[in-house]
C-alpha positions as CSV (number, residue, x, y, z in Angstrom):
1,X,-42.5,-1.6,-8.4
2,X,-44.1,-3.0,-5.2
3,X,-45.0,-6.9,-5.9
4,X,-48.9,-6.9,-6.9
5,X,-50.5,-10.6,-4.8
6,X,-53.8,-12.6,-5.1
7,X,-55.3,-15.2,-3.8
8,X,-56.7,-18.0,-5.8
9,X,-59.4,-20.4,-5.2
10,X,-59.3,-23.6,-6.7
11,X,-61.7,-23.3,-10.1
12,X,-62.3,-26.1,-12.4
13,X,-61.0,-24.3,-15.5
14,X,-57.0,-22.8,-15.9
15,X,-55.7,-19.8,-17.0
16,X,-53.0,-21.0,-19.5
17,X,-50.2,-18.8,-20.9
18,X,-47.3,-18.9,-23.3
19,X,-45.0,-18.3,-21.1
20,X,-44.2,-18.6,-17.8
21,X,-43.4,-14.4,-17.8
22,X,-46.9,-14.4,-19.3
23,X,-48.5,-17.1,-17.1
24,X,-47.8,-14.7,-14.2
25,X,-49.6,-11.7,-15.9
26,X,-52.6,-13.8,-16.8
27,X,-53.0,-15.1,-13.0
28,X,-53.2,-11.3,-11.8
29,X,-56.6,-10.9,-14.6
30,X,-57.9,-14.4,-14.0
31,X,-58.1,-14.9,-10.4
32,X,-61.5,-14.4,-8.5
33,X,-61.5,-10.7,-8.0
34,X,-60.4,-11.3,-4.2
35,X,-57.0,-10.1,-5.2
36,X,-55.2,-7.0,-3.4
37,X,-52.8,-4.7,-4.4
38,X,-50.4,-2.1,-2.7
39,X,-51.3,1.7,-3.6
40,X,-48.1,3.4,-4.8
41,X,-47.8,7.1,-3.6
42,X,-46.2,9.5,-5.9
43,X,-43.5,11.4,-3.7
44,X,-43.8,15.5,-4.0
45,X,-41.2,16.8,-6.0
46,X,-39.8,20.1,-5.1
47,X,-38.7,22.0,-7.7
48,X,-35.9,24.7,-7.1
49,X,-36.6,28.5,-7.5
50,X,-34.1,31.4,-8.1
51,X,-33.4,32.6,-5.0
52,X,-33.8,36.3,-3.9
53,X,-31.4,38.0,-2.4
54,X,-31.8,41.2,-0.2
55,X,-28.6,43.0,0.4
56,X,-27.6,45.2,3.4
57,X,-25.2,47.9,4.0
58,X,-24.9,49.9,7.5
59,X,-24.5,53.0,5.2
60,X,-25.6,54.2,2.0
61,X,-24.2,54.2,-1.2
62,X,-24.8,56.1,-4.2
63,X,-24.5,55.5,-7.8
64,X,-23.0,51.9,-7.4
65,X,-22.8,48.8,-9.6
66,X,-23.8,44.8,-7.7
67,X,-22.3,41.8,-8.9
68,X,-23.0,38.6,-8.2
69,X,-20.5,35.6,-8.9
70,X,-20.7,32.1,-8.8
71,X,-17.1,31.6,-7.0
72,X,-16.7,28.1,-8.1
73,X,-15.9,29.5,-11.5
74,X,-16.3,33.3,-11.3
75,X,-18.8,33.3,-13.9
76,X,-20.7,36.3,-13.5
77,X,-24.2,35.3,-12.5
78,X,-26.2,39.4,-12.4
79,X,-24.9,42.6,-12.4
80,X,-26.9,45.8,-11.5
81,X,-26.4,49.2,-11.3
82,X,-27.8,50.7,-8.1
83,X,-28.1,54.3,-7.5
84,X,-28.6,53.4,-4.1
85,X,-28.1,50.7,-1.6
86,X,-30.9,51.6,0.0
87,X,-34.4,48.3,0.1
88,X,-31.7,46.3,-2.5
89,X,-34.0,43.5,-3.6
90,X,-32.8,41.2,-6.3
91,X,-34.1,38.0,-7.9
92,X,-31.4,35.9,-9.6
93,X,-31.8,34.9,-13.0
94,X,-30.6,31.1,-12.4
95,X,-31.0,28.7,-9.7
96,X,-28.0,28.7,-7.4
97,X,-25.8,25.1,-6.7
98,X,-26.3,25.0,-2.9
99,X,-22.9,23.2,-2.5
100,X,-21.2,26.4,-4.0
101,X,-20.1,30.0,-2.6
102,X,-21.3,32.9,-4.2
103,X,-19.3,36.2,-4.2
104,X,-21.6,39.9,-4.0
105,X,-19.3,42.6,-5.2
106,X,-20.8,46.1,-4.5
107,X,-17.8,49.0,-6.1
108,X,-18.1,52.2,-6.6
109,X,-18.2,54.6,-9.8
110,X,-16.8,58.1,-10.6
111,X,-20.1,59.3,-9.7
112,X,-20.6,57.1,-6.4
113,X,-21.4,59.0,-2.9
114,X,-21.5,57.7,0.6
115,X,-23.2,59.3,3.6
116,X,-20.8,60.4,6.1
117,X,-22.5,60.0,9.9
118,X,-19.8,62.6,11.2
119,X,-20.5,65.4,8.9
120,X,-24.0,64.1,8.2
121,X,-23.2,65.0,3.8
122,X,-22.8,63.1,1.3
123,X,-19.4,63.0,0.2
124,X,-17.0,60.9,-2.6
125,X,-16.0,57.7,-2.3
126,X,-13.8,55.1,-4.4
127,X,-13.5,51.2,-3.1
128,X,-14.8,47.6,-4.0
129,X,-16.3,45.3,-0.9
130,X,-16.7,41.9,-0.9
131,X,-18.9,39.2,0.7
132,X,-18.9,35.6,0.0
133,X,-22.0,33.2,0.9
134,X,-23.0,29.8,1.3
135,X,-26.5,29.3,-0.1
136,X,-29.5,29.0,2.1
137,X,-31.7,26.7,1.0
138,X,-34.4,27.0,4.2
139,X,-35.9,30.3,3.0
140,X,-36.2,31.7,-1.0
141,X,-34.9,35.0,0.3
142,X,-31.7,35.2,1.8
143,X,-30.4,38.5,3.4
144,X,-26.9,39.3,2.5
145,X,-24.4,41.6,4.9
146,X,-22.0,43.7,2.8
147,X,-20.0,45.6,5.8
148,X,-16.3,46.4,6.9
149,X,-16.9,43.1,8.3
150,X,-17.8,41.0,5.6
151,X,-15.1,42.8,3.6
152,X,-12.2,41.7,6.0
153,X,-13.7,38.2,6.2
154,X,-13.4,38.1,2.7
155,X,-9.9,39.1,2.5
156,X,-9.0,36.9,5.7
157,X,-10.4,33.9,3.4
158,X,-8.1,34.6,0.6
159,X,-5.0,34.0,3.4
160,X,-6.8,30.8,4.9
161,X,-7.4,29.2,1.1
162,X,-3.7,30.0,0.3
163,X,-3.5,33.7,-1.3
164,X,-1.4,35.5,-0.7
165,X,-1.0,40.0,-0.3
166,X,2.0,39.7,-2.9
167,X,0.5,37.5,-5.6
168,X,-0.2,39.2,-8.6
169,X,-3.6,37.6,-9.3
170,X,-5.5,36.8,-6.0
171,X,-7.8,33.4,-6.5
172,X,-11.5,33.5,-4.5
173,X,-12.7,30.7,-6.5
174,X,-10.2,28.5,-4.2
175,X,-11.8,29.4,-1.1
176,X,-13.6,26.8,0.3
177,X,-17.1,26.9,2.8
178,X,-14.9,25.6,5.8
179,X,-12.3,28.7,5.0
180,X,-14.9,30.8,5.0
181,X,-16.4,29.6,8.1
182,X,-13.1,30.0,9.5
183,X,-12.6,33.5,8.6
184,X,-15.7,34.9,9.7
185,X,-14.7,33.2,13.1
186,X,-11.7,35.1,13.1
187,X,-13.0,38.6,12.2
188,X,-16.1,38.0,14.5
189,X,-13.9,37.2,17.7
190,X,-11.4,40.2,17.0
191,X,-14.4,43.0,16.4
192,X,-16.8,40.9,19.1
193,X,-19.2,40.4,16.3
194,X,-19.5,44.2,15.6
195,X,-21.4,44.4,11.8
196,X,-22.1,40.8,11.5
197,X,-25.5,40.6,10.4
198,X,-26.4,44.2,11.6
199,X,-30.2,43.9,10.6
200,X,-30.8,47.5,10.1
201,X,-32.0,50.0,7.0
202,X,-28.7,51.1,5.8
203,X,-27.8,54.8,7.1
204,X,-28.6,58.2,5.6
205,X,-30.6,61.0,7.0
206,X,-33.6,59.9,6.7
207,X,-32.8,57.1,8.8
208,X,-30.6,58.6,11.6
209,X,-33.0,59.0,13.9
210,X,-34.6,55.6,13.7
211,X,-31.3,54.2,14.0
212,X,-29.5,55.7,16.9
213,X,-32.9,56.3,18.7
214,X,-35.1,53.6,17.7
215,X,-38.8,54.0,19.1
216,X,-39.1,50.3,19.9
217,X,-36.0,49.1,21.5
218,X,-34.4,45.7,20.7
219,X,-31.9,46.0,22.9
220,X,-29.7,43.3,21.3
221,X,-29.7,45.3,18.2
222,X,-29.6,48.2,19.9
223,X,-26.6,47.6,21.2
224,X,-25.3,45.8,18.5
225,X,-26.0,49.1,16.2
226,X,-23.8,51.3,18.6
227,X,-20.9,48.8,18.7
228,X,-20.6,48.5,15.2
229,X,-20.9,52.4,14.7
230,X,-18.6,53.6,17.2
231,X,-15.8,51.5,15.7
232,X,-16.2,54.1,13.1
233,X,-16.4,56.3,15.5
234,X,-13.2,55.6,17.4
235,X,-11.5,55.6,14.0
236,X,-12.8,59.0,13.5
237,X,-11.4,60.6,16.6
238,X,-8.4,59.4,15.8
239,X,-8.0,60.0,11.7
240,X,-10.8,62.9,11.4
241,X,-9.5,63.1,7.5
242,X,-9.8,59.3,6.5
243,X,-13.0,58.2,5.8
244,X,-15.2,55.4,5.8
245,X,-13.4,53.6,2.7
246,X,-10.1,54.1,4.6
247,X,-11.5,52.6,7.8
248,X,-12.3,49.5,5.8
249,X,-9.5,48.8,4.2
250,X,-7.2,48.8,6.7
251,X,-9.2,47.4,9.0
252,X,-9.1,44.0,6.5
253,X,-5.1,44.6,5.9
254,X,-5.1,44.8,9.9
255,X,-7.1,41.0,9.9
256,X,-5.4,39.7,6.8
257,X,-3.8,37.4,9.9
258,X,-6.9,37.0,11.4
259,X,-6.1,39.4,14.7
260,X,-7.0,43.5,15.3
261,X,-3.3,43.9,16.7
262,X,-1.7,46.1,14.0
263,X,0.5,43.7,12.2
264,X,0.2,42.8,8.2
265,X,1.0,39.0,6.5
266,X,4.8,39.2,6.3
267,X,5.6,40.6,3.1
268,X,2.7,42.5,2.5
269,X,3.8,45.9,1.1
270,X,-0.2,47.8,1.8
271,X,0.5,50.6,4.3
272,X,-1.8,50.2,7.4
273,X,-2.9,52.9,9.4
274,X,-4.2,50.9,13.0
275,X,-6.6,51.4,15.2
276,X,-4.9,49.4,18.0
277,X,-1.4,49.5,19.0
278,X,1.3,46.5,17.8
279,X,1.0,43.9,19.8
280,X,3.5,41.9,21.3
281,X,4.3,38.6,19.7
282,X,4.3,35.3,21.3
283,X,7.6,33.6,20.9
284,X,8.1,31.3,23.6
285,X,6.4,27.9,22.6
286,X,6.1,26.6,26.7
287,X,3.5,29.6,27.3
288,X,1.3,28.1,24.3
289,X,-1.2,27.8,26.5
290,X,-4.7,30.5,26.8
291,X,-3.8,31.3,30.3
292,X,-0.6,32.7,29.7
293,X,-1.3,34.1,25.8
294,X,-4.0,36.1,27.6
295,X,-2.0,37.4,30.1
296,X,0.8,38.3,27.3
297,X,-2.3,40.2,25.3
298,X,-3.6,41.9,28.4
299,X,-2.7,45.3,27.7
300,X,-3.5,45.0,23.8
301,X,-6.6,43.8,24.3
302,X,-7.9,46.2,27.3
303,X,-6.5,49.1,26.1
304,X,-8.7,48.5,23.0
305,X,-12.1,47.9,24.5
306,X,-11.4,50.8,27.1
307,X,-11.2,53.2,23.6
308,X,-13.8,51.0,21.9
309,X,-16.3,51.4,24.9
310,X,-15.2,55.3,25.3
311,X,-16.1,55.9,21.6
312,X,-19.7,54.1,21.5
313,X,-20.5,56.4,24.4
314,X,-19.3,59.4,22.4
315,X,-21.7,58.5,19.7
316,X,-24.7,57.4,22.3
317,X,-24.1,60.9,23.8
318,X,-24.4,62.8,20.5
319,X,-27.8,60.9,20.4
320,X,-28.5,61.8,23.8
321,X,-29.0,58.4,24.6
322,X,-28.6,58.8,28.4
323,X,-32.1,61.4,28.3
324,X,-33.6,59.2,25.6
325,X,-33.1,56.0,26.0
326,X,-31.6,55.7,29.5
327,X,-32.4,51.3,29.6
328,X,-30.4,51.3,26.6
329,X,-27.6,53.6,27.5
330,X,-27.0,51.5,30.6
331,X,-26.8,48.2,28.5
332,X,-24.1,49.8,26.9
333,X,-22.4,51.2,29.5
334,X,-22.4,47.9,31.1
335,X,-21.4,45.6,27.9
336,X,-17.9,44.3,27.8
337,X,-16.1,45.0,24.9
338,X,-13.4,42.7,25.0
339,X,-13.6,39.1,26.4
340,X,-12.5,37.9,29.8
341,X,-9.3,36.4,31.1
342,X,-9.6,32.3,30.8
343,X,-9.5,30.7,34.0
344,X,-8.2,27.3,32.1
345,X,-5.9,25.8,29.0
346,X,-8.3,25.0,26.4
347,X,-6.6,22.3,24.2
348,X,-6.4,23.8,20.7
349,X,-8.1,27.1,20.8
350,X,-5.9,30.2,22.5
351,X,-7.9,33.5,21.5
352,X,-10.1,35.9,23.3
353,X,-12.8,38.3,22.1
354,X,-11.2,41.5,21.2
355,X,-7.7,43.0,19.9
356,X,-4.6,41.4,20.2
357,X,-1.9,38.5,19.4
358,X,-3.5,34.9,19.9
359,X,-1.3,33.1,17.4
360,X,0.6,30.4,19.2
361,X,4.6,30.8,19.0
362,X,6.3,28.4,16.2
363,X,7.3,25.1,18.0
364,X,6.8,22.9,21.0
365,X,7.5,21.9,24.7
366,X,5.8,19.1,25.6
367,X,7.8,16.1,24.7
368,X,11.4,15.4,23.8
369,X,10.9,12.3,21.7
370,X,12.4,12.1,17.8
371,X,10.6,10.7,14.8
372,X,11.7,8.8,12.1
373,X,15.3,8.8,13.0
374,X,15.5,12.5,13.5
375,X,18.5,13.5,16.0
376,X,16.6,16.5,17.0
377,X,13.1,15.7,19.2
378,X,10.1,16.0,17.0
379,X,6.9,16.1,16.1
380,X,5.4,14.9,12.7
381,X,2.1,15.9,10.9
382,X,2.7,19.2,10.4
383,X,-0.5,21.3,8.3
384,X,-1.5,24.4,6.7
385,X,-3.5,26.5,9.5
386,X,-6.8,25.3,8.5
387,X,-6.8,22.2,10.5
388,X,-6.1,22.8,13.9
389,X,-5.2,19.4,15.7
390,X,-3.9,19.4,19.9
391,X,-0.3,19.1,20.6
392,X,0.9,20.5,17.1
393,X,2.7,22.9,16.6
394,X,0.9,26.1,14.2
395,X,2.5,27.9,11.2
396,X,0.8,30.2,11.7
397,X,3.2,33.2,12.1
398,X,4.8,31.9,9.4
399,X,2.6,32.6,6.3
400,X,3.5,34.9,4.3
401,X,6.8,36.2,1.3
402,X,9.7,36.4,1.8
403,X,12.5,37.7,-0.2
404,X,16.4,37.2,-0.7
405,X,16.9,41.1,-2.7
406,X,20.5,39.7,-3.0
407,X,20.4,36.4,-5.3
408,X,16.6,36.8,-6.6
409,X,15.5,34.3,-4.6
410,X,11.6,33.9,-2.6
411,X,9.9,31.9,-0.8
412,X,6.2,31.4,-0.2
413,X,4.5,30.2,2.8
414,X,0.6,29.4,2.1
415,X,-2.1,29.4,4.8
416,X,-3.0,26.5,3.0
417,X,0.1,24.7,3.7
418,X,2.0,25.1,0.6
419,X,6.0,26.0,0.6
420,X,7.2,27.7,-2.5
421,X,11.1,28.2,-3.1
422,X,11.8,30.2,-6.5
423,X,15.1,31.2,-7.6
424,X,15.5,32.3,-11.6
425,X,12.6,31.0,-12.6
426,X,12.8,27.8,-11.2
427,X,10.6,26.1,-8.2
428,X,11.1,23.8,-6.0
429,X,7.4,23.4,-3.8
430,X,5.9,20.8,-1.1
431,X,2.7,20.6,0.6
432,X,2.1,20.7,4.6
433,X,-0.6,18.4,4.9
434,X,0.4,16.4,7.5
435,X,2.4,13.2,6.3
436,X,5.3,11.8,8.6
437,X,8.0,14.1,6.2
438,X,6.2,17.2,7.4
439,X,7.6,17.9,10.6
440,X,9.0,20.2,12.9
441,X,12.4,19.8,14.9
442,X,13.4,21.5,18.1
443,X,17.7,22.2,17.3
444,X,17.5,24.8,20.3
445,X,14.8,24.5,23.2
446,X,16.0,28.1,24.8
447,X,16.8,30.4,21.9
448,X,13.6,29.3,19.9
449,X,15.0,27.8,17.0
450,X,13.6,24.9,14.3
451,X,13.8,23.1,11.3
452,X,10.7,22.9,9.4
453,X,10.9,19.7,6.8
454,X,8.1,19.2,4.2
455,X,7.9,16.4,1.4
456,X,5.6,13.9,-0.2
457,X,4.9,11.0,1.7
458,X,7.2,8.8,-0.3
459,X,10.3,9.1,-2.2
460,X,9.2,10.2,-6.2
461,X,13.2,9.2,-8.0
462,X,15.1,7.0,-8.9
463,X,17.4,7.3,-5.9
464,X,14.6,6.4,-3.1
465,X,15.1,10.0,-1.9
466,X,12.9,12.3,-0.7
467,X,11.9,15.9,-2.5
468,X,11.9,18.3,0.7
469,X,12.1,22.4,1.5
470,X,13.6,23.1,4.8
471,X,13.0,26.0,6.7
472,X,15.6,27.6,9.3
473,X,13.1,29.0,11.5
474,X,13.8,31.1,15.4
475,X,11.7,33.1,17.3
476,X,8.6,32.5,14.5
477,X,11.1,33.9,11.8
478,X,11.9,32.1,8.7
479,X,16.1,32.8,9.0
480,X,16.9,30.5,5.7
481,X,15.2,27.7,3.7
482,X,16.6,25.5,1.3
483,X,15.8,22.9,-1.3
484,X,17.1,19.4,-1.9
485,X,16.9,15.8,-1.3
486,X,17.1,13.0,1.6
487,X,17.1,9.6,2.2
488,X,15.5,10.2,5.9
489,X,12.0,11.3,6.2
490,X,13.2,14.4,9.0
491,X,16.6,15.1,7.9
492,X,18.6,18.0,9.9
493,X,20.8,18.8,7.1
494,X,20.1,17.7,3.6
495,X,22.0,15.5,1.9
496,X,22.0,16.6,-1.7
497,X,21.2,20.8,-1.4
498,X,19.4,22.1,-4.5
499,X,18.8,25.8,-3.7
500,X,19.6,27.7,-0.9
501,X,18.5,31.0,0.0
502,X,18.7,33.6,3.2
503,X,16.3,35.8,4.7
């Protein structure tokens, strides 16, 4: 409470009290009326609201059910069933915890329909997409983008908090807002943002025309719209029989690794159907630089955008977009649709716009120092591939399961950082996250080969030793790992050996 003061004259008669607690309350009422007091202001209390969500697709559905999950604890918050996905308003029956994600499920029924922009019909369709969200707390309606797009960010975020394509039971509710931020960087740089918030009614025939021939051109939309669309389109020139379910799963098997270049998570037993060609990998860890992991994705990456760009023409030409809308047909003939060649080494980042390979190769160049003892140079700190520190080395071409068919015997790497050795039912696991015993030794510069060495940060027995998985590693492949225990904090060979298995 702010202090209350008063002046007092000098009077010829005293206030007494019985206290000295109630003296003071007795001078504020018998003082001479000259005494002044502080207003207190009664701060405005905002009171939270359910929130309203407005959900988007770029094409209608049919005969759908919405779910909505609080994916701190996948409690179910609404579920709705749509018969289209057409103006989908919704107000939430709770408030929503700002510092939580929240998971919009939109699958299909027996009965569920999609419109088909290639044969203009309606035709069947059976699939589930995703799309996770941070809360906005600026606006009481938040729109919300369910797209190829948000589906593959989704499924890149499962890799990034530590799921894996082979687990039995896949975890959202461990994805955090930083892997999610991370994910939709990833999907965003490979499609060069095509769906990400595409801000348009979702696509039937009643809204074709508006939608490929708009009558008031925002020609950032505009050409946003026809990016988006002719990745579909592209996919349809090349699999005329697959349809748009098809096109979005594989397109999030194809980014599972955060890349368009036609590779899966090791392990991963999906069949992927690409619209890119493989691209190379990088191996050698002295070209971990942009410049020269550009150059090595060159023909990956051009090869892409020159069938990206020929495909959103295709569709601008079925619009007759050059007769129609000539300002706008330009802005897409002139877009790029792939990013440019870097003219310098940024320090930590190595990826470009568009398809390709921009994973760094497993290991290191730039010093020939040892740690800890090791007999092998070195570097120490080694994480999961959510933390992306300059001059260490990345894992991640690593992630992934692997498995030994011959002695029953598999090993998990975690994008998170977690190592999982299992052998008849038995475990042996350590965490990546960056102490001294998580390091990376360079055994042979030339041909590309490593130990990878993970343990707790001190010894946890009664014989001072450390618990630790080592990984045989060459050329970004995981050759062996093994289990067991050392007194040195980046052993070469372990001392005691627990499990061993080959891959």
């Amino acid at each position: 409470m702010p202090s209350l003061m008063s002046k007092q004259r000098l009077h010829h008669h005293i206030c007494l009290g019985l206290s000295t607690l109630l003296l003071s309350s007795a001078l504020i009422g018998c003082g001479s009326g000259e005494s002044k007091a502080t207003k207190e202001t009664t701060p405005t209390v905002s009171v939270p609201k359910p929130k309203n969500f407005n959900i988007k697709t770029p094409v209608e559905m049919r005969n759908v059910t919405l779910k909505v999950f609080d994916n701190f604890d996948d409690s179910l918050v609404l579920e709705r069933n749509l018969t289209t996905t057409s103006e989908i308003d919704i107000v939430l029956p709770r408030i929503l915890d700002r510092d939580r994600l929240y998971r919009i499920e939109i699958s299909t029924t027996p009965n569920s329909l999609i419109y088909d922009s290639q044969s203009r019909q309606y035709q069947s369709i059976s699939m589930t997409l995703h799309g996770l969200v941070e809360v906005n707390t600026n606006t009481l309606t938040q729109t919300i983008y369910i797209s190829p797009s948000s589906e593959a960010v989704y499924q890149r975020a499962l890799v990034r908090s530590g799921t894996l394509p082979t687990d039995t039971n896949s975890t959202p509710t461990k994805i955090s807002a930083l892997q999610l931020n991370l994910a939709t960087t990833d999907v965003n740089s490979a499609l060069t943002n095509a769906f990400y918030q595409l801000d348009i009614p979702n696509l039937n025939s009643s809204y074709l025309l508006d939608i490929f021939s708009p009558p008031n051109t925002n020609l950032s939309l505009y050409t946003d719209t026809y990016l988006s669309f002719g990745f579909i389109q592209q996919w349809a020139n090349v699999y005329p029989n697959n349809n748009y379910a098809e096109f979005t799963k594989n397109l999030a098997i194809d980014l599972k690794d955060g890349y368009l270049d036609a590779k899966k998570i090791r392990g991963d037993q999906s069949a992927l159907t690409s619209l890119v060609t493989t691209a190379p990998d990088n191996i050698d860890s002295t070209k971990n630089n942009a410049i020269t992991i550009a150059a090595n994705q060159k023909s990956a990456r051009e090869n892409f955008a020159i069938s990206l760009k020929q495909a959103v023409l295709q569709l601008a030409d079925i619009h007759q977009q050059a007769i129609v809308n000539p300002k706008g047909y330009a802005s897409l003939q002139q877009k790029a649709y792939a990013g440019s060649a870097p003219t310098s080494n940024a320090a930590t980042s190595f990826r470009i716009f568009g398809a390709g390979d921009y994973r760094p190769a497993v290991g290191f160049s730039d010093t020939t120092q040892t740690c800890n003892g090791s007999i092998y140079p070195c570097k120490q700190g080694i994480t999961g591939i959510n933390i992306v520190t300059a001059n260490l080395p990345s894992i991640e071409y690593l992630i992934g399961n692997y498995k030994d068919s011959t002695s029953n015997c598999q090993l998990n790497i975690r994008g998170d950082g977690w190592l999982e050795l299992t052998k008849d039912g038995k475990t042996y696991s350590s965490k990546l996250d960056g102490d001294t015993t998580d390091n990376l030794l360079q055994v042979d510069k030339a041909n590309f080969e490593y130990l990878l060495n993970s343990s707790s940060a001190e010894p946890n027995n009664s014989t001072l030793q450390y618990n630790f998985v080592q990984l045989k590693l060459k050329a970004n492949q995981v050759l062996s790992a093994s289990a067991g225990l050392d007194s040195r904090k980046a052993p070469d060979q372990l001392q005691t050996t627990l499990l061993q298995c080959n891959f």
